[in-house]
C-alpha positions as CSV (number, residue, x, y, z in Angstrom):
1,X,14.4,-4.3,20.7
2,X,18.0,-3.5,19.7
3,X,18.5,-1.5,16.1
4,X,21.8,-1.6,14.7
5,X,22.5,1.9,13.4
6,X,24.5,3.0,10.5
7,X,27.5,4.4,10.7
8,X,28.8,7.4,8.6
9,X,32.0,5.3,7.9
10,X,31.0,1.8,6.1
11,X,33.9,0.0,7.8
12,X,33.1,1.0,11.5
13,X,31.4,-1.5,13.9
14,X,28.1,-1.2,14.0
15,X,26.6,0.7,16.7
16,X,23.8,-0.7,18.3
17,X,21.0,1.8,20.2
18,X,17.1,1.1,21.2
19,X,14.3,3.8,20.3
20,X,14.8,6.5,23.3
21,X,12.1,8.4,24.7
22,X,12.3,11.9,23.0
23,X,12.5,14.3,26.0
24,X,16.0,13.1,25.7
25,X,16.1,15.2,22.2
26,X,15.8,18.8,21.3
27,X,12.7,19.5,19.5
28,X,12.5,20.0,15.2
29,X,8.9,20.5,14.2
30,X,6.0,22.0,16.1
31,X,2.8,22.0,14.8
32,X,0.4,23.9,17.1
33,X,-3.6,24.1,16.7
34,X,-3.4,23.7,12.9
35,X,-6.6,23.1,11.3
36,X,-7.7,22.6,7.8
37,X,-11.0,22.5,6.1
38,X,-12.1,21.5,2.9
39,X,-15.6,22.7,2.2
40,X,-17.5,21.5,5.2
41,X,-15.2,18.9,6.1
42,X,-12.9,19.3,8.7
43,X,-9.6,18.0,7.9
44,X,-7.3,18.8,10.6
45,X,-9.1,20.2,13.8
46,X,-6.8,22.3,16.0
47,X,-3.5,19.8,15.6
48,X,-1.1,20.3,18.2
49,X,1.7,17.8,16.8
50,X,6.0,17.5,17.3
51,X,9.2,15.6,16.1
52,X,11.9,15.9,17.9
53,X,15.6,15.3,16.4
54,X,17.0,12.4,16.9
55,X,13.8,10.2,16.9
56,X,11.1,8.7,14.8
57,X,7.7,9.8,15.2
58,X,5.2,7.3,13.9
59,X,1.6,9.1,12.8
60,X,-1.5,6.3,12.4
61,X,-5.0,6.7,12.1
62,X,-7.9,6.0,9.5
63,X,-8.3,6.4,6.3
64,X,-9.9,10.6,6.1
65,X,-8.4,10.9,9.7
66,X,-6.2,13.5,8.3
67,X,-2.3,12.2,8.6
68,X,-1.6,13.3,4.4
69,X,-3.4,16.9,5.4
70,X,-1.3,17.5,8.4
71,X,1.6,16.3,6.7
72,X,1.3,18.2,3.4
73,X,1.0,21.4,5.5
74,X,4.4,20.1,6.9
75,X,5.6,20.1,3.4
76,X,4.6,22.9,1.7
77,X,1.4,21.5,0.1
78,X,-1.5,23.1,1.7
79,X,-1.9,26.4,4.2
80,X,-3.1,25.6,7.1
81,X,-6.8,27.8,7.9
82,X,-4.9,28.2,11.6
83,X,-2.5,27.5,13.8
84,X,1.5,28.1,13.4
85,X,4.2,25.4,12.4
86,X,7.9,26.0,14.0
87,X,11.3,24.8,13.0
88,X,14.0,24.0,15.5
89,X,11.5,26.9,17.8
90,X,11.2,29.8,14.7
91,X,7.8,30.2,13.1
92,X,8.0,29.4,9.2
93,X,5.4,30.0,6.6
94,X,5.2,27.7,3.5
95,X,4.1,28.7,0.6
96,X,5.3,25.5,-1.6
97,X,7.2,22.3,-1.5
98,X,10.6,24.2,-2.7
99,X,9.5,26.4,0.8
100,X,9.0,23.7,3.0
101,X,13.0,21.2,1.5
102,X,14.3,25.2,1.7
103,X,13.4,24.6,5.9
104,X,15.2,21.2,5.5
105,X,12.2,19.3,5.4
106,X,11.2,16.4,2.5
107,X,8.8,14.4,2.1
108,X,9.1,10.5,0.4
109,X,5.6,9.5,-1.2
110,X,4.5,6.0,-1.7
111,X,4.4,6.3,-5.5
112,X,7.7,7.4,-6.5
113,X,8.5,10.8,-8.7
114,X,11.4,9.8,-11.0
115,X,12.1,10.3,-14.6
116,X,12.5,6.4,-15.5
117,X,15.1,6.9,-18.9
118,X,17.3,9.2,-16.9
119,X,20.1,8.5,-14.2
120,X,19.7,8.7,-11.0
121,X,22.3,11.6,-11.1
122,X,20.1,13.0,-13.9
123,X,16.7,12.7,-11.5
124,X,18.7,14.7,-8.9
125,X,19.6,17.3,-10.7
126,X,16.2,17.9,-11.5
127,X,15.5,19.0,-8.3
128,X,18.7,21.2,-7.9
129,X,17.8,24.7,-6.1
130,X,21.5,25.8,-6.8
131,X,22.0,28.2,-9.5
132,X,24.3,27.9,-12.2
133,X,24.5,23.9,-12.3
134,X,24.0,23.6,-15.9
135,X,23.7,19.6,-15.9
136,X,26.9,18.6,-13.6
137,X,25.5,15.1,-13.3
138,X,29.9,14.1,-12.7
139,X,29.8,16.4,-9.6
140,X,26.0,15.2,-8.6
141,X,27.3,12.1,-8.9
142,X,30.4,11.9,-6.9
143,X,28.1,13.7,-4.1
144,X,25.1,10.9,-4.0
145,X,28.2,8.2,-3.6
146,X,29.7,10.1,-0.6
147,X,26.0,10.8,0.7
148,X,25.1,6.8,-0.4
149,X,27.6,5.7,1.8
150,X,27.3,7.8,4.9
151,X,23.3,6.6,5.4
152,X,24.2,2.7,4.0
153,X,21.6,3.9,0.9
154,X,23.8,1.8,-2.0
155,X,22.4,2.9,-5.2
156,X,24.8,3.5,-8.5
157,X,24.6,7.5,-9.5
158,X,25.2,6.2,-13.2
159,X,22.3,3.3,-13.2
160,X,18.7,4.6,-14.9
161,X,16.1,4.5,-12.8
162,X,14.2,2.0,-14.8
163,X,17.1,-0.8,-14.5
164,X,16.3,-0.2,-10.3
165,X,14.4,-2.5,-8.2
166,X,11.5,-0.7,-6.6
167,X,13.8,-0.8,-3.1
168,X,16.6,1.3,-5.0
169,X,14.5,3.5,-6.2
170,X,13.1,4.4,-3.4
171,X,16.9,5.1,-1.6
172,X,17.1,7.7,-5.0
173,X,13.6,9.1,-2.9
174,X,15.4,9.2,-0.4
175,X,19.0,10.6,-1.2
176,X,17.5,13.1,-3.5
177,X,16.0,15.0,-0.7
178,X,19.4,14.1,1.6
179,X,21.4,15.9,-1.3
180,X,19.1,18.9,-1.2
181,X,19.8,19.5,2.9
182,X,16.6,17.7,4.0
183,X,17.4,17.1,7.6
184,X,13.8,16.3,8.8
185,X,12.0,13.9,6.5
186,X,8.4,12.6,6.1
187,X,7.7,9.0,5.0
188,X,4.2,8.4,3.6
189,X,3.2,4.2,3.4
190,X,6.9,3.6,3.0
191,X,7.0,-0.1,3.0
192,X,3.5,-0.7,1.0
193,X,5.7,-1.8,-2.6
194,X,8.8,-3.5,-0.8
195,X,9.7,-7.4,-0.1
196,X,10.2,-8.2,3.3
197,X,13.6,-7.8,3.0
198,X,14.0,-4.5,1.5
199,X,11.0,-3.3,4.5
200,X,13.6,-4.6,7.2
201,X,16.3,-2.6,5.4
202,X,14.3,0.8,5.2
203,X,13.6,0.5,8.8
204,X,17.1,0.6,9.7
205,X,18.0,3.0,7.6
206,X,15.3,5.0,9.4
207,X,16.7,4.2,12.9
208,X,20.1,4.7,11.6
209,X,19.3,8.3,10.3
210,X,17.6,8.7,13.8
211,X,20.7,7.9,15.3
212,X,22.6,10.6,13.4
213,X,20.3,13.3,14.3
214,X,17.8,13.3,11.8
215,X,13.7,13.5,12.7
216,X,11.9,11.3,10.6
217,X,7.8,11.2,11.1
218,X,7.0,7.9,9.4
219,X,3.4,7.4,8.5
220,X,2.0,3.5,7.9
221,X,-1.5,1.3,8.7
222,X,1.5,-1.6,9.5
223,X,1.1,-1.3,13.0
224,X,4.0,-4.0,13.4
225,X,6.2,-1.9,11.8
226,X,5.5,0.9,14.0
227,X,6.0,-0.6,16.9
228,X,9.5,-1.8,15.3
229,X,10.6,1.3,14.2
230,X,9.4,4.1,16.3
231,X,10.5,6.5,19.2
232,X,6.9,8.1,20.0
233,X,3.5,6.9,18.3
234,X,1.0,9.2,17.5
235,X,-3.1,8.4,16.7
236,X,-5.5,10.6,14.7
237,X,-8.7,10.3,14.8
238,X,-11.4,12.4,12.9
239,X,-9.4,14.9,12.2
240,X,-7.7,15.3,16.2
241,X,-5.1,13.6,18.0
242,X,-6.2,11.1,20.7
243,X,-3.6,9.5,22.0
244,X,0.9,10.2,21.7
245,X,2.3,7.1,22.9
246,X,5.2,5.1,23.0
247,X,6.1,1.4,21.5
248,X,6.9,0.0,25.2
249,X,3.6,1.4,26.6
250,X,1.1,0.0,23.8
251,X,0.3,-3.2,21.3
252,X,-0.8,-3.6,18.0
253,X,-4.3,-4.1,19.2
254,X,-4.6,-0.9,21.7
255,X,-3.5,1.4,18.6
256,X,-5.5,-0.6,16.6
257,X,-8.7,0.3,18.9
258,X,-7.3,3.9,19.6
259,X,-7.5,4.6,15.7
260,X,-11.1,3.6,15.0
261,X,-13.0,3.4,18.6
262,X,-13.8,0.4,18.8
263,X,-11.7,-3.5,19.4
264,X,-10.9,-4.7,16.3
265,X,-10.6,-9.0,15.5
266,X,-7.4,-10.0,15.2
267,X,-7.1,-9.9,11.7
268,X,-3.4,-10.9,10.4
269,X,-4.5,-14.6,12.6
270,X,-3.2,-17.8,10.2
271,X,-5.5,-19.6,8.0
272,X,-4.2,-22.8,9.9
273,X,-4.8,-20.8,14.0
274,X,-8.5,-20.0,12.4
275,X,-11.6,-22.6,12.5
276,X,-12.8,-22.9,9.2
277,X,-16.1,-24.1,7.8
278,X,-15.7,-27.7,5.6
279,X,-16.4,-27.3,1.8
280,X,-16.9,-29.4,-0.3
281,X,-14.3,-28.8,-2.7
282,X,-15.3,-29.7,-6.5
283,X,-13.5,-29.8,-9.8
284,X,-11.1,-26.3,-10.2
285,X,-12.4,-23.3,-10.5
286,X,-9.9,-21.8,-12.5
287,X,-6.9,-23.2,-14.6
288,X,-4.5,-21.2,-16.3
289,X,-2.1,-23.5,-18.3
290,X,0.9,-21.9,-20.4
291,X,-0.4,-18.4,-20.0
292,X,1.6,-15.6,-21.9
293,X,0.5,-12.2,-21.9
294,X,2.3,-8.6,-22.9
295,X,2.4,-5.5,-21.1
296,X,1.7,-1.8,-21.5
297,X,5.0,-1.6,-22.9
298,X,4.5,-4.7,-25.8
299,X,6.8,-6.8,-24.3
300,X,6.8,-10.3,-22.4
301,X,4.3,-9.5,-18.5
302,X,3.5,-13.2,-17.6
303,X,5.5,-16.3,-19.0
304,X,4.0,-19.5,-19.5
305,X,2.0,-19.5,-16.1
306,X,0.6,-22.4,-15.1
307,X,-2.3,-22.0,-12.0
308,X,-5.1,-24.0,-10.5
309,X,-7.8,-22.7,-8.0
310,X,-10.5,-25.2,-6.2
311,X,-14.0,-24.0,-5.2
312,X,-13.6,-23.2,-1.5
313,X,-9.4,-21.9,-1.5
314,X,-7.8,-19.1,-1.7
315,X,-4.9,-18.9,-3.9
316,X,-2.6,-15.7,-2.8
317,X,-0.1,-14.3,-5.4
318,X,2.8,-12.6,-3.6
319,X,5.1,-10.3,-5.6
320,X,6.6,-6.9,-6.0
321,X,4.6,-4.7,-8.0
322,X,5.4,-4.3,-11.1
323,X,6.2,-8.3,-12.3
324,X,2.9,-9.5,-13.8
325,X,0.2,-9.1,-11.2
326,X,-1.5,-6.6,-12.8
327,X,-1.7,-8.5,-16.3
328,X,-2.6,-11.8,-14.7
329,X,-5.8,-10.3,-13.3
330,X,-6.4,-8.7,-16.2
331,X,-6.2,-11.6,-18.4
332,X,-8.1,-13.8,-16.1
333,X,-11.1,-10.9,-16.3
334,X,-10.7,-10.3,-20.2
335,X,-9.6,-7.0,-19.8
336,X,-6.3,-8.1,-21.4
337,X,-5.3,-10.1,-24.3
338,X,-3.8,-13.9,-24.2
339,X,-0.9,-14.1,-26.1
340,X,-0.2,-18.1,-25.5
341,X,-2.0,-20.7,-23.6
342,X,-5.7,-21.4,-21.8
343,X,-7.9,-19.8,-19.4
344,X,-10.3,-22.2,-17.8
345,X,-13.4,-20.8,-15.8
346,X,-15.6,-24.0,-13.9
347,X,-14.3,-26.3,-16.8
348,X,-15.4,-23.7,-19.7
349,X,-12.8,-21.8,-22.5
350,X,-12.7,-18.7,-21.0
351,X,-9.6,-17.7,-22.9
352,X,-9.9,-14.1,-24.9
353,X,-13.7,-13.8,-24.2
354,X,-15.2,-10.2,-23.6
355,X,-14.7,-9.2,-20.2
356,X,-18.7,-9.1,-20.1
357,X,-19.0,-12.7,-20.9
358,X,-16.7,-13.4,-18.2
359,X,-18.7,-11.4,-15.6
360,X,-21.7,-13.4,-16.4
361,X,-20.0,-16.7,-16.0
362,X,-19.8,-15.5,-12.4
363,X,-16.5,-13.8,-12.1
364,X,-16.2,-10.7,-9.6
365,X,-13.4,-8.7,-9.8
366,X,-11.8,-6.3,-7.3
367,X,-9.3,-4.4,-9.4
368,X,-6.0,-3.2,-8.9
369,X,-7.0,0.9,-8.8
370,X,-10.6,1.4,-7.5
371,X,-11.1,4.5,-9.5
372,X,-9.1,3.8,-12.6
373,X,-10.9,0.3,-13.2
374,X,-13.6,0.0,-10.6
375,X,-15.8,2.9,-9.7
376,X,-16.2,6.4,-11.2
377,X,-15.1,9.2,-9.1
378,X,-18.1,12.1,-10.2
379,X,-20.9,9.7,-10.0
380,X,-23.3,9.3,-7.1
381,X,-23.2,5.9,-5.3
382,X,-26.3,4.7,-6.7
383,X,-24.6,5.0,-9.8
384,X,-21.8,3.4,-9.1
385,X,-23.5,0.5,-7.3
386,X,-25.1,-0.8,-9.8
387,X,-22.1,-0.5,-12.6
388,X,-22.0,-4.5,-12.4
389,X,-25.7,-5.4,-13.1
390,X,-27.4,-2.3,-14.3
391,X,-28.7,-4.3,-17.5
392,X,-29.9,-7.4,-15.4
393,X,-33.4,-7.5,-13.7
394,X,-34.5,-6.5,-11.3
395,X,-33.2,-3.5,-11.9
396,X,-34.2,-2.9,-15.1
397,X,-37.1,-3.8,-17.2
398,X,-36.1,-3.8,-20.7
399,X,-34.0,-1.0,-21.8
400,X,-35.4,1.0,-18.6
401,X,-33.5,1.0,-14.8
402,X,-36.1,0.8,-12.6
403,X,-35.5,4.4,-9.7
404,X,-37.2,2.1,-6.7
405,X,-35.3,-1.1,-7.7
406,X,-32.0,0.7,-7.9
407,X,-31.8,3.1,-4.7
408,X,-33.0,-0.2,-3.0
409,X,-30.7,-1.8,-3.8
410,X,-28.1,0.3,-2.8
411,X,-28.9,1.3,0.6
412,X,-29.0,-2.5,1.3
413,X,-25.5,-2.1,-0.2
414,X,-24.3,0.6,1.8
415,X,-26.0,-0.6,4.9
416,X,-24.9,-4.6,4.3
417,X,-20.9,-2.9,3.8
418,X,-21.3,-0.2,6.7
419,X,-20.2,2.2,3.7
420,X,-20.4,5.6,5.9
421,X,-22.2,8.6,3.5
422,X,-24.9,11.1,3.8
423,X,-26.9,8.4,1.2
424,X,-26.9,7.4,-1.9
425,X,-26.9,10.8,-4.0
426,X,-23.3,11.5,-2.7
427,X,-20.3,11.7,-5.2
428,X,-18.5,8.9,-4.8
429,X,-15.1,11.1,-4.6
430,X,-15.9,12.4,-1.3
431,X,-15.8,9.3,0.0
432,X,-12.5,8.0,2.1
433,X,-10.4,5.4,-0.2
434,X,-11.9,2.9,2.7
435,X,-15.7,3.4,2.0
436,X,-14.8,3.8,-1.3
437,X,-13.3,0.0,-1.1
438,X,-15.7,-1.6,1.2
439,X,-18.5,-0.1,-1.6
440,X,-16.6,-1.9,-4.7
441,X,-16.5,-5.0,-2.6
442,X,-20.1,-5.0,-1.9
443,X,-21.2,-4.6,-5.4
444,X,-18.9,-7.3,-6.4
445,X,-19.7,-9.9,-4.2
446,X,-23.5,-9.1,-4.0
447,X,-24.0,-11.8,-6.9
448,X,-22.4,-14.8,-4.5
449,X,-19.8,-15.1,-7.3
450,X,-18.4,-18.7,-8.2
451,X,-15.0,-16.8,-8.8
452,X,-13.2,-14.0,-7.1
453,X,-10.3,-11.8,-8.3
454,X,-9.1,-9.5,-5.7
455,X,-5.8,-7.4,-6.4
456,X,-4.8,-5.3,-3.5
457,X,-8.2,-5.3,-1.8
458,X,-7.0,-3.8,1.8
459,X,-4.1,-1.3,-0.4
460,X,-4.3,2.5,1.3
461,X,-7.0,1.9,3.6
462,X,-7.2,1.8,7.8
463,X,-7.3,-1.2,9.8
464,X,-11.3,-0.9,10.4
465,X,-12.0,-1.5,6.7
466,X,-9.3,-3.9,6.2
467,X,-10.6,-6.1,8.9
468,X,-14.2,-5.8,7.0
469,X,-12.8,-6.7,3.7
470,X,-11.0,-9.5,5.3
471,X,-14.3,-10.9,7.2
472,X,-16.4,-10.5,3.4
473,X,-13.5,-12.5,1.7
474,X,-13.6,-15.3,4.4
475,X,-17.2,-15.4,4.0
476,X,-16.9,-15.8,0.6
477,X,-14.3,-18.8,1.2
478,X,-16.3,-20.5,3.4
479,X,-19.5,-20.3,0.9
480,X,-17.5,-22.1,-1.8
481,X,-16.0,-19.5,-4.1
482,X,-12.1,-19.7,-5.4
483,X,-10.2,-16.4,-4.9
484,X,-7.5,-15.3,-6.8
485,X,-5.9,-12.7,-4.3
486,X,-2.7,-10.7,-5.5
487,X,-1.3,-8.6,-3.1
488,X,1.9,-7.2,-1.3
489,X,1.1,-7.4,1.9
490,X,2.5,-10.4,3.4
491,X,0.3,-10.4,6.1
492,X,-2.7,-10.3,4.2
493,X,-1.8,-13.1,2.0
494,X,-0.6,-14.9,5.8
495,X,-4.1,-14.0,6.8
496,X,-6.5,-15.7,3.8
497,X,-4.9,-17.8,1.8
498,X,-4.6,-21.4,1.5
499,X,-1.6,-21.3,-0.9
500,X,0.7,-18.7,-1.6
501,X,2.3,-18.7,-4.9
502,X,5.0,-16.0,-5.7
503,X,5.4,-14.3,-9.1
504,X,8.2,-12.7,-10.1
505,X,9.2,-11.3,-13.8
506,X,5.9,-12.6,-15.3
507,X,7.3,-16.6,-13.8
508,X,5.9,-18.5,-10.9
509,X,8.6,-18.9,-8.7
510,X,6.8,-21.8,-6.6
511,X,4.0,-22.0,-4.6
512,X,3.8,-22.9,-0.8
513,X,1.0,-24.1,1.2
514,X,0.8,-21.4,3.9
515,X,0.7,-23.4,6.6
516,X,4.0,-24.1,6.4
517,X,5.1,-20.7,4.6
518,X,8.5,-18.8,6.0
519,X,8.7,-15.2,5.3
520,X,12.2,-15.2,4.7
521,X,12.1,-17.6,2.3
522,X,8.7,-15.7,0.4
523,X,11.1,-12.8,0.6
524,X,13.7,-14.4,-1.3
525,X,11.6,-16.0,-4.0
526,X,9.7,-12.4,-4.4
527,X,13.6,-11.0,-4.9
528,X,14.0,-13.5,-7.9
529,X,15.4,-16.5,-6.4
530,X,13.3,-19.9,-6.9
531,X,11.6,-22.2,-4.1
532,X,14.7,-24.8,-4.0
533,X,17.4,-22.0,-4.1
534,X,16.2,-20.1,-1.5
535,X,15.3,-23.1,0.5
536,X,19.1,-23.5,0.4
537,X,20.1,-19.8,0.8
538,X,18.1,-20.2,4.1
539,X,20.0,-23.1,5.6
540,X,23.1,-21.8,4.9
């Protein structure tokens, strides 16, 4: 598959060049025998691992396989317990991050590390290593627009970085490091919080900087875009590398199996390519009719939202993050106020009741950040597994939890949800963020709720666990529940959902049976341009 590359000079003809195998290139990074340990866990277990320049590396595996730990020894995070690291063939030792960008090496994390009032000239300059630069945002400035248009990264030096689509400011991610003489360049989960349109633009940047000698090792569970974007693949597993592959050689559903051991089903399938069980589909579920709600912030998250979910469908909210998703769960849940309108749950006012209340009318709820909202990080599992129902019999008897009821109910939890731990006395923090998931999943749905809200349910976990979340919340459909599922994964919402309807600065922008959905046109509507217009844009 051809990738057009970018040019250093923006008026040149594009250059067009496929992913080369890299024994054509000279090599950057060598990682060899590194291992890592944490306690009595085993992290990293005698890595041997390379990048060359010129090429991108792709790194996949399992949630706890150990791609961040290898990767933050890259960069300066951790020391490695063994084994040496080697730039361009020279042993280096790392004792920080300023170590490792001092080697030329940066790293670009998922969640971004910018100073939202300040300039994107100002953000830089925060991360200077020169001496003597007392604030000379002008010169920063005039440097980030000659580096912005050598690697096709357009972002204005002057702009702030909260005026900046999520897509821009992830380019100041990346041209912050690029400014700072980062010539080998890590990408963690890159594409989890951009449209499809600003993904497709990332990944040819990425080839592009390829092309002009750079080595990027580019780290994702999007199997798709790995196979789009990379040179060489590697797979960890359990802390070792199996398998160093290339796109041409391999599928989406050989990695898949490489990565956990086992074949996977093939989970992104369309709701209309899958057989279904018949419900019977009743009045709706849930009705949200003129729905106003304010943010963190105090001002306007959702405007005048107007929704409808059936008993038996999946309703999918698509969106970037950051334009209401998180307040529209919320307020459907009671964990926010209403400001304006009606929340309807199985033809009941539901609107500004206690979040309690609306957990008894039969409401699960899979929030947003598993640990901020959903679990509780230095508690055991039994503990956590019964956060839902603890005051509800049979687990109690009166004031009094009941020690046989609980722990069995919870091993039928972790056993029902393959939840993998030692038992049910085990922090819940040492968990992987995919047991961690799959356990908040179980406890949520172990009541056959009549109504499901599910934000980001698959977000940071491996395709094993995804493809068990997915199976639960297909079960779920086909028992009769409604789900309200908000997530950023295209191919999730692709995968479950009957309707998709796109939100974007607290509006719906329309809603699309997905059946008949187009990505480009999602992609457009998710960018701030409404069903009709982009229907247009497309058939221009």
């Amino acid at each position: 598959m051809s990738q057009h590359l970018i040019t250093s000079s923006p008026s040149s003809s594009p250059i067009t060049s496929s992913p080369q195998h890299p024994s054509t290139h000279r090599p950057a990074i060598a990682m060899r025998d590194i291992s890592k340990r944490f306690g009595t866990v085993i992290a990293n277990d005698r890595i041997t691992f390379d990048a060359s320049w010129g090429e991108v590396h792709a790194l996949v595996g399992e949630n706890g396989a150990g791609k961040s730990t290898l990767m933050s020894i890259l960069a300066g995070l951790y020391r490695p317990d063994s084994g040496a690291v080697e730039i361009d063939g020279q042993p280096v030792h790392f004792r920080s991050p300023r170590d490792a960008i001092g080697h030329g090496i940066g790293m670009v994390y998922q969640h971004f590390m910018l100073v939202e009032p300040f300039s994107v000239a100002e953000n830089v300059v925060l991360g200077e290593r020169r001496s003597g630069v007392n604030l000379e945002t002008a010169r920063v400035a005039r440097e980030l627009t000659a580096l912005s248009e050598k690697y096709a990264l357009g972002v204005d030096p002057q702009a702030k970085i909260w005026q900046l689509s999520v897509g821009e400011q992830q380019r100041v991610e990346i041209l912050r490091l690029l400014y700072l003489g980062a010539r080998i360049l890590v990408f963690d989960e890159p594409t989890a919080v951009l449209t499809p349109q600003e993904t497709h633009g990332l990944l040819r940047n990425l080839r592009g900087m390829a092309g002009q000698g750079f080595s990027v090792v580019f780290i994702s569970h999007k199997l798709d875009e790995v196979q789009e974007v990379a040179d060489r693949i590697s797979v960890l597993r359990r802390g070792q590398i199996v398998a160093t592959t290339t796109p041409a050689a391999t599928d989406r559903r050989t990695l898949a199996r490489m990565m956990v051991g086992r074949e996977l089903a093939d989970f992104v399938a369309r709701p209309a390519d899958e057989p279904r069980a018949e419900v019977d589909r009743g009045g709706a579920m849930l009705e949200l009719r003129g729905l106003s709600a304010l943010g963190e912030k105090g001002l306007p998250a959702l405007r005048e939202i107007d929704l409808e979910i059936r008993s038996g469908e999946t309703l999918g909210i698509a969106g970037v993050a950051g334009n209401g998703q998180r307040e529209l769960a919320e307020t459907v849940t009671g964990l926010r106020p209403v400001t304006a309108g009606t929340v309807r749950i199985d033809g009941k006012a539901m609107t500004n009741r206690p979040a309690a209340e609306i957990t008894r009318a039969g409401v699960a709820h899979i929030p947003e950040d598993r640990l901020a909202t959903g679990l509780i990080g230095g508690m055991d599992l039994s503990a956590n597994a019964i956060l839902r129902d603890y005051g509800q019999p049979p687990l109690c008897h009166g004031p009094f939890l009941l020690t046989r009821a609980v722990s069995a109910f919870t091993d039928r939890l972790l056993t029902a949800n393959d939840v993998k731990a030692p038992g049910r006395w085990t922090k819940l923090r040492t968990l992987s963020g995919g047991n961690q998931q799959k356990l908040l999943l179980g406890r949520e749905l172990a009541g056959e709720p009549r109504l499901i809200v599910a934000v980001h349910p698959t977000r940071g976990v491996d395709v094993g666990a995804t493809e068990a979340i997915h199976d639960a919340l297909r079960a779920q459909r086909a028992r009769g529940a409604a789900t309200l599922l908000i997530s950023e994964d295209l191919d999730e919402l692709l995968a479950l959902a009957d309707r998709i309807a796109v939100l974007f600065a607290g509006r719906i922008m329309g809603t699309i049976p997905t059946a008949s959905a187009d990505r480009e046109q999602i992609g457009l509507m998710m960018a701030g341009i409404e069903s009709r217009e982009a229907e247009v844009v497309m058939d221009v």
